[in-house]
C-alpha positions as CSV (number, residue, x, y, z in Angstrom):
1,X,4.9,-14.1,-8.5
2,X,5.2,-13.3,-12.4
3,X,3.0,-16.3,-12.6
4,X,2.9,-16.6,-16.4
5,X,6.2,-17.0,-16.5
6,X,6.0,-19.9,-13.9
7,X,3.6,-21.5,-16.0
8,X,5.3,-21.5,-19.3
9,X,8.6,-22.6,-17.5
10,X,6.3,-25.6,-16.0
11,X,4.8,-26.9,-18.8
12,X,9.1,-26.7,-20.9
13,X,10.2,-28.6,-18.1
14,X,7.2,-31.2,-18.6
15,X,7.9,-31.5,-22.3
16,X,11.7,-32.0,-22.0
17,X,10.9,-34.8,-19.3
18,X,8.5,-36.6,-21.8
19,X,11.2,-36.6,-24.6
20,X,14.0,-37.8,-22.3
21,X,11.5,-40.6,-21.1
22,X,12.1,-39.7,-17.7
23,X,9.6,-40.6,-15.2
24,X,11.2,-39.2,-12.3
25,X,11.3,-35.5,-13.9
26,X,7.6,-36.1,-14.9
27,X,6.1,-36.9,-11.7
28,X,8.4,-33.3,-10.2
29,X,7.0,-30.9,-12.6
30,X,2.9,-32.6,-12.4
31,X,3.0,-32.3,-8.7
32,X,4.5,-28.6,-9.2
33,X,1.7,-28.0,-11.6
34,X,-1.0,-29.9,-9.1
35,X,0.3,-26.7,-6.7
36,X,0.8,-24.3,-9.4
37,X,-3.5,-24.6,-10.3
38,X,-4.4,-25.0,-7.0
39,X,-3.0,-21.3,-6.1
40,X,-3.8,-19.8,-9.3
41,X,-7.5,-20.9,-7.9
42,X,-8.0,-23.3,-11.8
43,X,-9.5,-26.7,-9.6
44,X,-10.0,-28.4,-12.5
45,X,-6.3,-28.3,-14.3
46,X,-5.3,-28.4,-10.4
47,X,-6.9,-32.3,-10.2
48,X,-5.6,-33.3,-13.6
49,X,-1.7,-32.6,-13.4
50,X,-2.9,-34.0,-9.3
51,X,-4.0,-37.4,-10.7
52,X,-1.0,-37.4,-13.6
53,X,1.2,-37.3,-10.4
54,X,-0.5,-40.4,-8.9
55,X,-0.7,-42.1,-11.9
56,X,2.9,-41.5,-12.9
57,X,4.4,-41.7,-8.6
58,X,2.4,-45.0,-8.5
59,X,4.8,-46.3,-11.3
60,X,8.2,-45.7,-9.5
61,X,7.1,-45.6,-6.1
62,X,7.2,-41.6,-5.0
63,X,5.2,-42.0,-1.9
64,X,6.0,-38.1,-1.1
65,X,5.1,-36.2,-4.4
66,X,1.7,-39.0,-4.3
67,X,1.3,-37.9,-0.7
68,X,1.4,-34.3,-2.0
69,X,-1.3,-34.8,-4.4
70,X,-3.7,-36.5,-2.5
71,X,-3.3,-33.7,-0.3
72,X,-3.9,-31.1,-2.7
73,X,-7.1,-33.1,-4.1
74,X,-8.1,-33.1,-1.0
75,X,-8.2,-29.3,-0.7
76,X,-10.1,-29.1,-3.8
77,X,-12.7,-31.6,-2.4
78,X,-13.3,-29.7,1.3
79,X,-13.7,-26.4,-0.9
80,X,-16.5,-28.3,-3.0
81,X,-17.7,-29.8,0.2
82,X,-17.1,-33.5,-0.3
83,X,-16.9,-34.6,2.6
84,X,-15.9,-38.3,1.4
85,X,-14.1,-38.1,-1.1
86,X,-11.5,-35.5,1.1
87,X,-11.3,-37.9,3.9
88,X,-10.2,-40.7,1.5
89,X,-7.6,-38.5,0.0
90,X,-6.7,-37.6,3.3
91,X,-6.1,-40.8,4.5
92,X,-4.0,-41.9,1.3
93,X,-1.5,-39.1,2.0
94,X,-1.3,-40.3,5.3
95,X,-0.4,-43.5,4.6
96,X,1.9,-42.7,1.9
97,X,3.5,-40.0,3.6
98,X,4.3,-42.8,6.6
99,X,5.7,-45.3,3.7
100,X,7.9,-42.4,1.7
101,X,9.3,-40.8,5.6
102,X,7.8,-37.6,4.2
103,X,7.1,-36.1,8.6
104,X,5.9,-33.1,7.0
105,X,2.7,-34.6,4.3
106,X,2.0,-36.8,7.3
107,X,1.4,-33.9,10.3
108,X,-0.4,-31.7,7.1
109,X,-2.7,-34.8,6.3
110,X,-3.4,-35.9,10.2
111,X,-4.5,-32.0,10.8
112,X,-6.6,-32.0,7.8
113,X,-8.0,-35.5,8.4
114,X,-8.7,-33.8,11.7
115,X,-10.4,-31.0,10.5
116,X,-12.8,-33.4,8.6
117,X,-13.7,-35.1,11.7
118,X,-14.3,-32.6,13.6
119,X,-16.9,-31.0,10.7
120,X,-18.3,-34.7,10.2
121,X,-19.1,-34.9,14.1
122,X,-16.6,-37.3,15.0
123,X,-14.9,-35.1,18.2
124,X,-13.2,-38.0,19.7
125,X,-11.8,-39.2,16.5
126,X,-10.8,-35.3,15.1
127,X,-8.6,-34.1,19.0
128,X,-6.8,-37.9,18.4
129,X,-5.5,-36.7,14.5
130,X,-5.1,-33.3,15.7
131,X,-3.1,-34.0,19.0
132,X,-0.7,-36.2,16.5
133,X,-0.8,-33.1,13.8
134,X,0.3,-30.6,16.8
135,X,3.3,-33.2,17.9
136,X,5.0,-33.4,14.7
137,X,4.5,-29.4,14.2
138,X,6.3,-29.1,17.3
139,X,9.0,-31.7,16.1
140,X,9.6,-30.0,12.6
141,X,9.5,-26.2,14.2
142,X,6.0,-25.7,12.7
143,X,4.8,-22.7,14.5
144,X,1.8,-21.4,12.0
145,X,0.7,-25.2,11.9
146,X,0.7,-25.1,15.2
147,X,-1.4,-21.8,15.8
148,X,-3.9,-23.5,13.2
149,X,-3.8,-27.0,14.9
150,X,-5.1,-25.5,18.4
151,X,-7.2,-23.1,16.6
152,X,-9.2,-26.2,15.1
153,X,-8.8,-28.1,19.0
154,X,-10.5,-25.2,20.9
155,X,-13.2,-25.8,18.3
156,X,-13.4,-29.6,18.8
157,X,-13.7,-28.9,22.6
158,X,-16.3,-25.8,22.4
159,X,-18.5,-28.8,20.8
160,X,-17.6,-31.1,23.3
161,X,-19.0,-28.5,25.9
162,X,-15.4,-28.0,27.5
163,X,-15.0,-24.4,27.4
164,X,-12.0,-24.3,30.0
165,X,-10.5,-26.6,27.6
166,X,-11.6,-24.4,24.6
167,X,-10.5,-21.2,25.8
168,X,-7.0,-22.5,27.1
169,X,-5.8,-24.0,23.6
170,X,-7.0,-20.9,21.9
171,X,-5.6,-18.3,23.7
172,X,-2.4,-20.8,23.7
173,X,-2.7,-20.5,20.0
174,X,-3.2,-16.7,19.8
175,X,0.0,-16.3,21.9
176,X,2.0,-18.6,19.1
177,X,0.5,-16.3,16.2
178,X,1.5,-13.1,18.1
179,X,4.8,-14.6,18.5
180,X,5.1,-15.6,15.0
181,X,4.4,-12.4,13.8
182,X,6.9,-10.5,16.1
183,X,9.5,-12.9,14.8
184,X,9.0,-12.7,11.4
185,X,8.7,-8.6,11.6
186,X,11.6,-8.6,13.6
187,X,13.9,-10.7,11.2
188,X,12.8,-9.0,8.3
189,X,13.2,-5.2,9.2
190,X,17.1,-6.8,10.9
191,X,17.9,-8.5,7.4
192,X,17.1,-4.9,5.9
193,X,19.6,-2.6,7.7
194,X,22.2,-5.3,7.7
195,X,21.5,-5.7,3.9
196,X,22.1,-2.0,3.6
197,X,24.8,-1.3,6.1
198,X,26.8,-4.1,4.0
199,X,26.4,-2.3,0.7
200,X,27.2,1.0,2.7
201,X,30.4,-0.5,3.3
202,X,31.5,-2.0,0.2
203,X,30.5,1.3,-1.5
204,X,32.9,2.7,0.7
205,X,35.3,0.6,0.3
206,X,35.0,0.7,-3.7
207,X,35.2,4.6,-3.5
208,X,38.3,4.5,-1.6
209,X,39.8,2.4,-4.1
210,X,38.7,4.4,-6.8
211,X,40.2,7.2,-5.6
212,X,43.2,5.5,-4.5
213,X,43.9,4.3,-7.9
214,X,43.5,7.7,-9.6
215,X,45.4,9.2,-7.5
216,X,48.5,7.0,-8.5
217,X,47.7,7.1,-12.2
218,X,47.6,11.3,-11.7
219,X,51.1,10.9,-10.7
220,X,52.8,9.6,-13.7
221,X,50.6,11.4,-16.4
222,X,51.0,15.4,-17.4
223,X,48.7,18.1,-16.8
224,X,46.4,17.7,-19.5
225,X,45.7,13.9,-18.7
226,X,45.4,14.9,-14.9
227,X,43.1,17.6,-15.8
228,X,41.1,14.9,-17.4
229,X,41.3,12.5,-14.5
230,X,40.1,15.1,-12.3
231,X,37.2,15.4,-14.4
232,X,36.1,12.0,-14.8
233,X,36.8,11.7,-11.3
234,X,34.3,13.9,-10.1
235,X,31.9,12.8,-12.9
236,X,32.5,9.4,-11.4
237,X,31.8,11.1,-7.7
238,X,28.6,12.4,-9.1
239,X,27.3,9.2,-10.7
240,X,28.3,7.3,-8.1
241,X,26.4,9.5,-5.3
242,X,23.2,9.6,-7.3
243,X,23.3,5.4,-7.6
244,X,24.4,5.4,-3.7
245,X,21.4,7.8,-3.1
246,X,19.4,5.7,-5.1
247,X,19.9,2.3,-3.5
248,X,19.6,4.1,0.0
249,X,16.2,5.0,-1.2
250,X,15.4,1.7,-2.7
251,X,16.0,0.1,0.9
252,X,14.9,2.8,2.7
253,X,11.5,2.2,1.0
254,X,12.0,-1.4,1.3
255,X,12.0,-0.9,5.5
256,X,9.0,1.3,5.3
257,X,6.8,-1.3,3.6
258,X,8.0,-3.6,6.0
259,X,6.9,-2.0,8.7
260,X,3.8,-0.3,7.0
261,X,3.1,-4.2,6.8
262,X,3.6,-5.2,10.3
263,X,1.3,-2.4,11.4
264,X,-1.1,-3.2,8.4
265,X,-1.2,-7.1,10.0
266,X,-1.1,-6.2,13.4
267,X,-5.3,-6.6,14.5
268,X,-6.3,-4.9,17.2
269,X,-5.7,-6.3,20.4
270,X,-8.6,-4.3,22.2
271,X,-10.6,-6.2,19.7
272,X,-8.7,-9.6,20.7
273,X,-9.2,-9.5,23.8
274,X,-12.4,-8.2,23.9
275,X,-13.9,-11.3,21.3
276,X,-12.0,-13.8,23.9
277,X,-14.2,-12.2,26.6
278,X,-17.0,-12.0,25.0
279,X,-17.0,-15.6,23.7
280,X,-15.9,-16.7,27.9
281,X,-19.3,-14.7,28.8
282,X,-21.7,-16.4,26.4
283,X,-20.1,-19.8,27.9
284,X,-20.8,-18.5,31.5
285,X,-24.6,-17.3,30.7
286,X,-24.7,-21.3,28.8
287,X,-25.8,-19.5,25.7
288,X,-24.0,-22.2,23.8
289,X,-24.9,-21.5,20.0
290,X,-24.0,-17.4,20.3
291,X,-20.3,-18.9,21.4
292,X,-20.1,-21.6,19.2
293,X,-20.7,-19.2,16.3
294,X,-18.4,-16.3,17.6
295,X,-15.6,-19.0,18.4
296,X,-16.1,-20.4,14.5
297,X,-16.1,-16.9,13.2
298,X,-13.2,-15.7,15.1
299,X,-11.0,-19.1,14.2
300,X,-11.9,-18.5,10.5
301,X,-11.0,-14.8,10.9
302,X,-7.4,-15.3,12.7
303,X,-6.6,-17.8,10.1
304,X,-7.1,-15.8,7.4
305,X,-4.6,-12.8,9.3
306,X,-2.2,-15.9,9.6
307,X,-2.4,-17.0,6.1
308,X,-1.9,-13.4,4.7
309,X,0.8,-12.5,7.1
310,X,3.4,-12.7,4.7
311,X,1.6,-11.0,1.4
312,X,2.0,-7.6,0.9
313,X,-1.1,-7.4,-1.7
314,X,-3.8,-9.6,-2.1
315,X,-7.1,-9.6,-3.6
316,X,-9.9,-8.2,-3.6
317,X,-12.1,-11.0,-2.6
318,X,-9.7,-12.3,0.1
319,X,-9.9,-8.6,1.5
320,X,-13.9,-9.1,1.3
321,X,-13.8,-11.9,3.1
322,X,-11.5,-10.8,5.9
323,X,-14.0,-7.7,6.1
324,X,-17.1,-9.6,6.2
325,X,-15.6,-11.8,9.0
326,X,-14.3,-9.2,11.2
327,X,-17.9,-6.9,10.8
328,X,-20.0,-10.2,11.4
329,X,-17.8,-10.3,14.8
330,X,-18.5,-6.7,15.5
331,X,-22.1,-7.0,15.1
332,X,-22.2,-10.3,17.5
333,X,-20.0,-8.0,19.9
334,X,-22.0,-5.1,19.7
335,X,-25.7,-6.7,20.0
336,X,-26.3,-5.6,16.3
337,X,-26.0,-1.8,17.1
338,X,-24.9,-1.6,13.3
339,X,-25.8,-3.0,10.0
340,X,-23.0,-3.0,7.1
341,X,-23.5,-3.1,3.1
342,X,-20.8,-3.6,0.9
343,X,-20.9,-2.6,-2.6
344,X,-18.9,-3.4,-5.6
345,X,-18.9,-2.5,-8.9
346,X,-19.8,-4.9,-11.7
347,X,-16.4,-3.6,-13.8
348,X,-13.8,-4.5,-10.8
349,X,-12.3,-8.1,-11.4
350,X,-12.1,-8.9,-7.4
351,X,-10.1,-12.2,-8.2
352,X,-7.5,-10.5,-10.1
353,X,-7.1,-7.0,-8.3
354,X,-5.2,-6.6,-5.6
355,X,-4.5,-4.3,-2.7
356,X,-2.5,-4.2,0.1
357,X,-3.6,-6.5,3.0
358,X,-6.2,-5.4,5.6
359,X,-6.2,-1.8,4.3
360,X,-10.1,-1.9,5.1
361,X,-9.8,-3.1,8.2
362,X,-8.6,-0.2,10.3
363,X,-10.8,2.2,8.3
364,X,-14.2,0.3,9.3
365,X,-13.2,-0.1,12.8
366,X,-12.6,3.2,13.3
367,X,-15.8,3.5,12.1
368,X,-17.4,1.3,14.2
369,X,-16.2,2.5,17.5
370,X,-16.0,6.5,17.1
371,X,-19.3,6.3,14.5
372,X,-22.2,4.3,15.3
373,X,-20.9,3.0,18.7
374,X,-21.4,6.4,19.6
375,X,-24.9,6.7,18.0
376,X,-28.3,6.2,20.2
377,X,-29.8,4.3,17.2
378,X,-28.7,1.7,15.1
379,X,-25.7,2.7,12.4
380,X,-25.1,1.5,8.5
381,X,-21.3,1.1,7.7
């Protein structure tokens, strides 16, 4: 993430593929760019390297980078809301993504073509893309896509008054994002102690030698040469103790944030369960537009765990956003038994300030249920 860095290294490898002529080169590092501004939230440098790469991919035929950055311009247009303009991008990276065998641009663009449907109306039209989006997720192993790809079909079917339907895909796809986390916890606090059992060994091993060694060259030199082997040994002892101690800290510290993380990311499940219920009981009492907005909500909110489940730190105003989700839920939950304010000061960059993920999260619902749940009249958080 030392994005600077990135940047500068981007924009070398442009100039060196301009003076070589090559074409090929060009059209790698402008979609990397395209990616590179799209992340770093700049929309505007995002679509110009995005249409250099379909200018330059139209000229020697690289369906999958031109894929790619119709894909990303279509991003950029759902965030601005153009509906149109996203939809034909869409439907370009389709097609190219078909022509250039690139399995993974075309399930991307089918889910996003069917996310547009589905927010322009057209239900029928938005399961069809969707159902094809979830097949070749399955084929390439693509378990978040997955998750997100039923999320966005128990939304298609809540407006198609099937709440069975609904109800069965998302809890299908909260089971996959469960699962996904568990897996990727799991492998990542395993690839930790193996990491440091292995250098626990060769340490070892190295010691052994060491001494080994000096203990042959002690044999063949006087006293005054041993005496200074001895010394060197256990100044070696000493430094090497304080580096073993220090890497065994490093690591050490290195499994803690791990699973400070996977606690960190782990929601609630009380608070799971109990939103799955509660959206099942506003479909039973027919009070369609409380459960259409607590199913949107709580789609939007679980993607947003998903997406962050693998950053240790992020900003400010992806933290915000998480928060306001989950207390807009709380208040549906809790027939508005609380009000919430959230206040920022002017000097805090919330872009460009991190801290770590869903910190505030466990703090207001603590809040929430031993504070103002508890309260006869109505609470502020």
């Amino acid at each position: 993430e030392q994005y600077p860095k990135s940047r500068a290294a981007f924009f070398q490898a442009l100039h060196l593929a301009e003076r070589r002529g090559d074409l090929n080169g060009k059209v790698h590092v402008s979609h990397n760019l395209t990616e590179f501004f799209q992340q770093n939230n700049q929309p505007d440098s995002a679509r110009i390297f995005g249409q250099m790469t379909l200018d330059l991919g139209s000229q020697i035929g690289d369906y999958v980078r031109m894929a790619g950055a119709h894909l990303v311009l279509a991003d950029l247009d759902m965030a601005e809301e153009q509906w149109r303009a996203a939809e034909a991008h869409t439907k370009e990276a389709v097609e190219l993504a078909e022509k250039g065998g690139d399995i993974y641009s075309k399930g991307y663009g089918l889910f996003q073509w069917g996310q547009l449907k589905n927010q322009s109306g057209a239900l029928q039209a938005a399961l069809t893309y969707l159902k094809e989006a979830l097949a070749i997720f399955k084929e390439t192993s693509e378990m978040s896509w997955q998750a997100q790809a039923l999320t966005e079909m128990a939304s298609v079917y809540e407006k198609l008054n099937q709440p069975q339907l609904a109800l069965e895909v998302f809890q299908e796809s909260v089971a996959l994002q469960d699962s996904i986390k568990e897996k990727e916890h799991l492998q990542k606090i395993l690839a930790i102690e193996q990491q440091f059992t292995l250098e626990k060994k060769e340490e070892e091993i190295a010691y052994l030698a060491k001494e080994n060694n000096l203990l042959i060259a002690n044999k063949q030199k006087n006293h005054y040469i041993i005496a200074a082997l001895i010394f060197s040994l256990l100044l070696g002892a000493v430094i090497f103790m304080l580096a073993y101690r220090q890497r065994k800290l490093r690591l050490e510290k290195g499994l803690a944030e791990v699973k400070q993380k996977l606690l960190r990311q782990q929601m609630n499940p009380h608070f799971i369960f109990n939103t799955l219920n509660s959206v099942q009981n506003q479909f039973l009492k027919g009070d369609t537009e409380t459960s259409v907005l607590l199913m949107g909500k709580y789609s939007k909110l679980m993607r947003l765990v998903l997406n962050n489940s693998n950053e240790t730190f992020v900003s400010i105003y992806d933290e915000l956003e998480l928060l306001r989700l989950y207390l807009d839920l709380e208040q549906l939950r809790t027939n508005a038994k609380f009000e919430y304010i959230i206040n920022i000061s002017e000097e805090v960059d919330i872009y460009n300030t991190s801290l770590p993920s869903m910190i505030t999260q466990i703090f207001v619902e603590n809040a929430i249920w031993h504070g103002v749940a508890q309260k006869s009249e109505k609470g502020t958080i």
